[in-house]
C-alpha positions as CSV (number, residue, x, y, z in Angstrom):
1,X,23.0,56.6,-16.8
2,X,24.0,58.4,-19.9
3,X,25.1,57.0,-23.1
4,X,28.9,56.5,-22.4
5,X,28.3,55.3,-18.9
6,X,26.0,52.5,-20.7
7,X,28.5,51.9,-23.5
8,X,31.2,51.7,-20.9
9,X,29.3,48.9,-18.1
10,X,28.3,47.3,-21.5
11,X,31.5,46.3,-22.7
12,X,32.6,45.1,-19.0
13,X,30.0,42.8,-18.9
14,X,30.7,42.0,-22.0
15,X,33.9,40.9,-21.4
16,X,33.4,39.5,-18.0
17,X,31.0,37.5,-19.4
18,X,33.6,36.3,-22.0
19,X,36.2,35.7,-19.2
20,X,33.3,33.5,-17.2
21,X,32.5,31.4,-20.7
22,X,35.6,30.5,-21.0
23,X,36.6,29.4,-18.0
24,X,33.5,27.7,-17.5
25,X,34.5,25.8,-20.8
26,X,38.2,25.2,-19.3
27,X,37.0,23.9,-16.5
28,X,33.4,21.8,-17.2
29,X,31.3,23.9,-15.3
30,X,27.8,24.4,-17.3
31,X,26.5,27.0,-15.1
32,X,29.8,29.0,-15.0
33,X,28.9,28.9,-18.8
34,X,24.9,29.8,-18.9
35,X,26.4,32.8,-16.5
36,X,28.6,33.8,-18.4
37,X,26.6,34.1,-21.8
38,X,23.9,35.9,-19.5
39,X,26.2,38.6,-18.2
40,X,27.3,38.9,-21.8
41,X,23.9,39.3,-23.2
42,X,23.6,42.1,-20.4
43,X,26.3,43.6,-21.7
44,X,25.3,43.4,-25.2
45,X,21.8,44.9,-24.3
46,X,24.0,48.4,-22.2
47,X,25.6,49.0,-25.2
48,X,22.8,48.9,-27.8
49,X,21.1,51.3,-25.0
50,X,24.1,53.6,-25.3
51,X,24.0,53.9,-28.7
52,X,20.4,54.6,-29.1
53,X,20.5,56.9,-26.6
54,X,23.4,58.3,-29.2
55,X,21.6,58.2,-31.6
56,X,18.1,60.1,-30.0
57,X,20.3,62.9,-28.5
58,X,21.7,63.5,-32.5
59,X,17.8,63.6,-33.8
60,X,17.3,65.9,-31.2
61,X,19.9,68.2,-31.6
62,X,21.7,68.2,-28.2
């Protein structure tokens, strides 16, 4: 996957996680919640990925 791709996923699960959160928080549901925050995390780690992979093709010249 190259860095955009990564970004890109990264940000969904970013904000699907966020969208899971909060209805877990609306609705009481703990595990909607701990899910959530996980698939956010993910998300989190695709888009530090991207940007390093950013950042390796700069110091390489490509």
């Amino acid at each position: 996957m190259g860095s955009t791709a990564d970004k890109v996923s990264g940000k969904a699960n970013e904000l699907t996680g966020k969208a899971k959160q909060a209805v877990g928080d609306a609705t009481g549901s703990h595990k909607l919640q701990a899910k959530g925050a996980a698939q956010e995390a993910k998300g989190d780690t695709q888009q530090a990925k991207g940007n390093a992979k950013d950042v390796v093709k700069k110091a390489v010249g490509k």
